[in-house]
C-alpha positions as CSV (number, residue, x, y, z in Angstrom):
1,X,4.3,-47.7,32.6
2,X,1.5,-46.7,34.9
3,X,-0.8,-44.4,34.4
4,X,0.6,-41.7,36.5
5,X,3.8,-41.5,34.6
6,X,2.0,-41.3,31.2
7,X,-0.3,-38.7,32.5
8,X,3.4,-36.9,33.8
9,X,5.0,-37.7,30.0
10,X,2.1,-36.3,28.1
11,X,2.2,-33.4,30.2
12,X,6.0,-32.7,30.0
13,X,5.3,-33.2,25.6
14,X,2.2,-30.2,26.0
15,X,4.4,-28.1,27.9
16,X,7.6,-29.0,25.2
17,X,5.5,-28.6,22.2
18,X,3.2,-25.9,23.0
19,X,4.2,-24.1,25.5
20,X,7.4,-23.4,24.0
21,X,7.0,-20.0,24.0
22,X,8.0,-20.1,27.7
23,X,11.4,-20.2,26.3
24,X,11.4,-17.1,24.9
25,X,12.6,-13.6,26.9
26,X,10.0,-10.9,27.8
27,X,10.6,-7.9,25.1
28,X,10.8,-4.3,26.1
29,X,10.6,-3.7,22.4
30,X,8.3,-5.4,21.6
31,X,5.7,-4.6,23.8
32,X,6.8,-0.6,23.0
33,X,6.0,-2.0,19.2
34,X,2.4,-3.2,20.4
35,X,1.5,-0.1,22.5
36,X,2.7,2.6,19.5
37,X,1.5,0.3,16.5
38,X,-2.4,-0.2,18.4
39,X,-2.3,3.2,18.3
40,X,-4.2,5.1,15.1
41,X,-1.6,7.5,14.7
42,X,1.3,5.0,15.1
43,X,0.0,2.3,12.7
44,X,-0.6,5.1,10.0
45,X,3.2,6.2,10.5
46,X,4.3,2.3,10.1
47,X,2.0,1.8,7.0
48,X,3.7,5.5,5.4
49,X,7.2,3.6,5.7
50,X,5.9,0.6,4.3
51,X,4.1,2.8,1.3
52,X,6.6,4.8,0.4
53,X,9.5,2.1,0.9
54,X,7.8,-0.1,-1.7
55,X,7.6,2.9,-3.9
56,X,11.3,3.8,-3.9
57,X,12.5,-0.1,-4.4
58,X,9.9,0.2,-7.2
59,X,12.1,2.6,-9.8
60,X,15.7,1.0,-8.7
61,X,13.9,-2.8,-9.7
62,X,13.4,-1.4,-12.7
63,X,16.2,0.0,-13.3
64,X,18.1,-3.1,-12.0
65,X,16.0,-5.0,-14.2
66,X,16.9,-2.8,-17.3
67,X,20.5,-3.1,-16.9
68,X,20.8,-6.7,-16.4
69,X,18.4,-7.0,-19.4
70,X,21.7,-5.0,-21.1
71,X,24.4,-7.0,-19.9
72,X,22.6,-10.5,-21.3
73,X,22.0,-11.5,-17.7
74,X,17.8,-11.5,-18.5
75,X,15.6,-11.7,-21.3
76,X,13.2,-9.1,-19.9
77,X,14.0,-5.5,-19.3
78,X,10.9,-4.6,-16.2
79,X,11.2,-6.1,-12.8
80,X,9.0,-8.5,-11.9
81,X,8.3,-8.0,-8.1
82,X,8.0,-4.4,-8.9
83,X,4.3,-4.3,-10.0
84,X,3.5,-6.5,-6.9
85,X,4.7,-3.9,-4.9
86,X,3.7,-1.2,-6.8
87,X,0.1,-2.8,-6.3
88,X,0.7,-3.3,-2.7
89,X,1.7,0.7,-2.3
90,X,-1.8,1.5,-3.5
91,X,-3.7,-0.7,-1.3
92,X,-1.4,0.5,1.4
93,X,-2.4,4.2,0.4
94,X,-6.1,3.7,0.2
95,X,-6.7,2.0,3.5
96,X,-4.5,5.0,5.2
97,X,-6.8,7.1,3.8
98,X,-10.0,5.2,4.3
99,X,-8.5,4.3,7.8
100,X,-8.6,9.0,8.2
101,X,-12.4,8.6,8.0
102,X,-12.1,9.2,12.3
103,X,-9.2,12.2,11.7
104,X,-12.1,14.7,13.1
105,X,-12.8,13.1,16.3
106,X,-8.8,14.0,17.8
107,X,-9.4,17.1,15.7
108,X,-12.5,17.8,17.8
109,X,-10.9,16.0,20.9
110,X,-7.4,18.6,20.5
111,X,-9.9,21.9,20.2
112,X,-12.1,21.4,23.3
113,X,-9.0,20.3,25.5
114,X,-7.1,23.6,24.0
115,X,-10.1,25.9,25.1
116,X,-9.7,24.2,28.7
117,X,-6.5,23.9,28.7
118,X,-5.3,26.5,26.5
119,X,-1.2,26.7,25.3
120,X,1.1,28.8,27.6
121,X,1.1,32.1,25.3
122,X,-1.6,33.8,23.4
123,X,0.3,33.5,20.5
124,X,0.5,29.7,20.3
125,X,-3.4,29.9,21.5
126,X,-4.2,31.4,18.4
127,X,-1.6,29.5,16.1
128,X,-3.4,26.1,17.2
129,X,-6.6,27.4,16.9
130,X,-6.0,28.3,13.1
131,X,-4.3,24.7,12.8
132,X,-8.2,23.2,14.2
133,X,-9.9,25.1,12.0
134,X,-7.6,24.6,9.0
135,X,-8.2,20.3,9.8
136,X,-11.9,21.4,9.9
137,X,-11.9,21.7,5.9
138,X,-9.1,18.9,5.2
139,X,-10.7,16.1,6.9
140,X,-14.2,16.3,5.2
141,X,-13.0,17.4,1.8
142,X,-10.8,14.7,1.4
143,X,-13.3,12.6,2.9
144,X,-15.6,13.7,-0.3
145,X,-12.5,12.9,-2.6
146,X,-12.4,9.4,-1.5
147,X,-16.2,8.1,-1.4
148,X,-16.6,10.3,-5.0
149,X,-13.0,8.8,-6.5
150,X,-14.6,5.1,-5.4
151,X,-17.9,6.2,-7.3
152,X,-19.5,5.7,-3.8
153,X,-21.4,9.1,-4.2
154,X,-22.9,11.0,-7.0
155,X,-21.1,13.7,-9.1
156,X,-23.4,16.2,-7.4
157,X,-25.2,16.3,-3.9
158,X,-28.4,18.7,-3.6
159,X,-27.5,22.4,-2.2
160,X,-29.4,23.6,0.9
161,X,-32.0,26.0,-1.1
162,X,-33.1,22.6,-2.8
163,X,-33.1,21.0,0.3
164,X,-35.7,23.5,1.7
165,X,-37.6,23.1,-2.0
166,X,-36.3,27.1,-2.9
167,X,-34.5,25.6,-5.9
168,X,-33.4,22.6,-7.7
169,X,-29.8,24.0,-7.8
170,X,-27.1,21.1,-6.9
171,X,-23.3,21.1,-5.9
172,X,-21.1,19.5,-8.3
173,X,-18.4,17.2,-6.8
174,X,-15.1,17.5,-8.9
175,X,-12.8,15.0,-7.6
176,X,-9.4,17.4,-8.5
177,X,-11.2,20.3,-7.0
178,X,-11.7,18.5,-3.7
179,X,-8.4,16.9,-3.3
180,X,-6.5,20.6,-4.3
181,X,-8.6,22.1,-1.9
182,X,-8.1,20.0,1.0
183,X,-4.7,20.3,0.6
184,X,-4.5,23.6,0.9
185,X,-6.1,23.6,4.0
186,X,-3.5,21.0,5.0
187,X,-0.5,23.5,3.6
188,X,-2.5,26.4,5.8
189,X,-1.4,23.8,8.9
190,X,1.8,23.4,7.7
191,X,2.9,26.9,7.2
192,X,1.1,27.6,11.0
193,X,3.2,24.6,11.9
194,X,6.2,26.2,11.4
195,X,5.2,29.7,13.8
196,X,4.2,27.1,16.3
197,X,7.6,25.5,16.4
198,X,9.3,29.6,16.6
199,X,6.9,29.9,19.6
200,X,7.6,26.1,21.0
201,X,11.7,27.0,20.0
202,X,10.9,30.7,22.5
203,X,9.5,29.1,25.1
204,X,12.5,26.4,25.3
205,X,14.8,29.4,25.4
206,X,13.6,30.2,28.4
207,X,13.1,27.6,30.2
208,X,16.8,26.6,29.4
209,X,17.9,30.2,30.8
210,X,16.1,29.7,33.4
211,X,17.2,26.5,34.2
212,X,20.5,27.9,34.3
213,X,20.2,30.5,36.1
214,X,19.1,28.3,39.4
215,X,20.7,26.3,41.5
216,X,19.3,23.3,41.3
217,X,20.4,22.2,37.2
218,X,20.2,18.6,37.5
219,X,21.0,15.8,35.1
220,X,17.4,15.3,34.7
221,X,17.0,18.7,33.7
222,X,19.4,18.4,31.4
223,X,18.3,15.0,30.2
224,X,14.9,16.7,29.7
225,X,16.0,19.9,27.7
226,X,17.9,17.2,25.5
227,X,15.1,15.2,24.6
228,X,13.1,18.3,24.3
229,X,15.4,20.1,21.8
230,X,15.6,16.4,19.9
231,X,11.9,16.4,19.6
232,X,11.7,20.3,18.3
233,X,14.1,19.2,15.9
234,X,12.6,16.0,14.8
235,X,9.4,18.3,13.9
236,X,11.1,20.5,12.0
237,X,12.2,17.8,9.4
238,X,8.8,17.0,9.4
239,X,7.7,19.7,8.8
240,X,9.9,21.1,5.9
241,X,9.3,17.5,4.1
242,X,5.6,18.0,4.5
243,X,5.6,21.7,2.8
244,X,6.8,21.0,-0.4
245,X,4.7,18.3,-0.6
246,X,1.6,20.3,0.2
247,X,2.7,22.8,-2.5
248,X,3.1,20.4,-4.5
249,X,-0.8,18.7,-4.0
250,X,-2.3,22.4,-3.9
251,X,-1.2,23.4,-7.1
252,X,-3.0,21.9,-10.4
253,X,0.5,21.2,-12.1
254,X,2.1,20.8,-9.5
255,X,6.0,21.8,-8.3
256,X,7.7,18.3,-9.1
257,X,8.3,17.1,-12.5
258,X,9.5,13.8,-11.4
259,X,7.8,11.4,-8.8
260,X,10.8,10.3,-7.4
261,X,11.3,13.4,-5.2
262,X,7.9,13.0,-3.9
263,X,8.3,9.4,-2.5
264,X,11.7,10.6,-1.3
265,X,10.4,13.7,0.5
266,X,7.6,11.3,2.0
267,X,9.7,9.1,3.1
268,X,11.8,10.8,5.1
269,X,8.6,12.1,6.6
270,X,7.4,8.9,7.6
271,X,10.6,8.3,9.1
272,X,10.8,11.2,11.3
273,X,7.0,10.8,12.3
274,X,7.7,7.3,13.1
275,X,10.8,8.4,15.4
276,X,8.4,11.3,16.9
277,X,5.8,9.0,17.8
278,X,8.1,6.0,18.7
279,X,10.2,8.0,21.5
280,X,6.8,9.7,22.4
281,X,5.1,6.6,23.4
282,X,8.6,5.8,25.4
283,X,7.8,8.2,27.7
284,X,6.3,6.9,30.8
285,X,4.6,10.1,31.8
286,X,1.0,10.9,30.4
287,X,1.3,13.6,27.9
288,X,-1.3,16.2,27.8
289,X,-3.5,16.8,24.4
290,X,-1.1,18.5,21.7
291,X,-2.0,20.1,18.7
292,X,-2.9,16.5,16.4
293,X,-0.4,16.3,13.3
294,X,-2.8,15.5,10.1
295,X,-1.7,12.1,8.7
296,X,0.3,12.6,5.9
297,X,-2.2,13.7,2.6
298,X,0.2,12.4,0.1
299,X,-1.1,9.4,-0.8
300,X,-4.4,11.3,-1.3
301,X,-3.6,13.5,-3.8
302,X,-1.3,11.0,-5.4
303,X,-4.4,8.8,-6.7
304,X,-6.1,11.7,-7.9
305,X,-3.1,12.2,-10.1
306,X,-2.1,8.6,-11.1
């Protein structure tokens, strides 16, 4: 064989054995998957799926494990996988929450564009100015939850009369205090949230009428006021699972007396933020700065809890 030919055969074995990815078909998918998941926002949804999925299988491998244990089918009655992804739940939670430590720059971002740019009616002008300031006090008091629940701070920070040498007087940090208080600020965006989406469901009204009203009602109107009504939708759902979840993090006892209906109602949160964000990045136009949804705060309380 001459030396040509070999240099030919070792090319055709590179190109066989490692460019073999030339086989496989370009993905529409999964480049959407890339361009929504190297997104903050997107990979925080993915990571609430993955939480709060692990924390429902959880219960029912228990429970699984329990009855089996019953029948003679096991010795022992607990699961387990389940404390493996029990464990992996929690580091799941706290790197969505350390990962928020940048929620106040689209916070910041959202405010100046709406001041530009502001929202079509003074109503909604002032309903997403609320929502900004609202994020102003979640972000840094839950910030202060997580460097003080990591013992990354001291119980008490010096007040701004010691600071100027007045007094010696210093701010106690109580971790409960500063996760019950940031979500409260988060259910004040929540319960705005919902007269944003009567304003957003208004303004749809009449751009439908008037849609109908003239001549020209195309498919792609209509395609449009679909996928506009779907969206509207999609936050609602988000929205009602978010609220009882705030009330339930605001309040020192809380509303739920078993977990279960927590990681249920966050779940189906994550799923409809996922499906928001998911068709949102579909879309090939640029979307202008809208109000920023906080990630969800339910992993945040839930560690000050358990």
């Amino acid at each position: 064989m001459s030396r040509g030919s070999k240099l030919h055969t070792l090319a055709r074995l590179n190109d066989i054995a490692l460019g073999s990815f030339s086989n496989v078909p370009s993905s529409e998918t999964l480049n959407h998957l890339v361009r929504y998941l190297s997104t903050w926002s997107g990979s925080d949804k993915f990571f609430t799926l993955i939480q709060y999925t692990f924390k429902l299988i959880v219960p029912f491998l228990h429970w699984r494990a329990r009855l089996q244990h019953r029948a003679g089918i096991r010795k022992d009655a607990s699961s387990q996988a389940a404390p493996s992804l029990a464990s992996f739940a929690s580091i799941v939670s706290d790197a969505r929450m350390l990962g928020r430590f940048w929620g106040l720059l689209p916070i910041f971002q959202w405010m100046i564009s709406m001041e530009r740019n502001p929202p079509p009616t003074r109503t909604l002008h002032t309903i997403e100015r609320l929502q900004g300031w609202s994020m102003l006090g979640f972000y840094p008091l839950e910030h202060l939850y997580y460097l003080r629940s990591h013992d990354l701070i001291p119980t008490s920070i010096p007040s701004l009369s010691s600071i100027l040498g007045r007094s010696s007087k210093r701010i106690p940090l109580n971790e409960n205090k500063l996760i019950l208080w940031s979500c409260r600020f988060w259910l004040l965006y929540i319960v705005l949230q919902f007269a944003h989406l009567r304003e957003d469901r208004k303004l749809l009204l009449t751009r439908q009428r008037n849609l109908r009203k003239g001549k020209g009602f195309s498919a792609e109107d209509k395609e449009d006021l679909r996928k506009r009504w779907d969206s509207l939708g999609n936050e609602l759902v988000a929205n009602a699972t978010n609220l009882p979840l705030a009330l339930h993090w605001s309040l020192e006892s809380g509303i739920f007396t078993n977990d279960i209906w927590v990681t249920i109602l966050s779940l189906i949160n994550g799923i409809a933020t996922f499906r928001g964000g998911w068709r949102a990045t579909a879309l090939p136009s640029v979307k202008a700065v809208e109000s920023p949804e906080p990630s969800n705060a339910a992993d945040t309380v839930e560690e000050s809890k358990y």
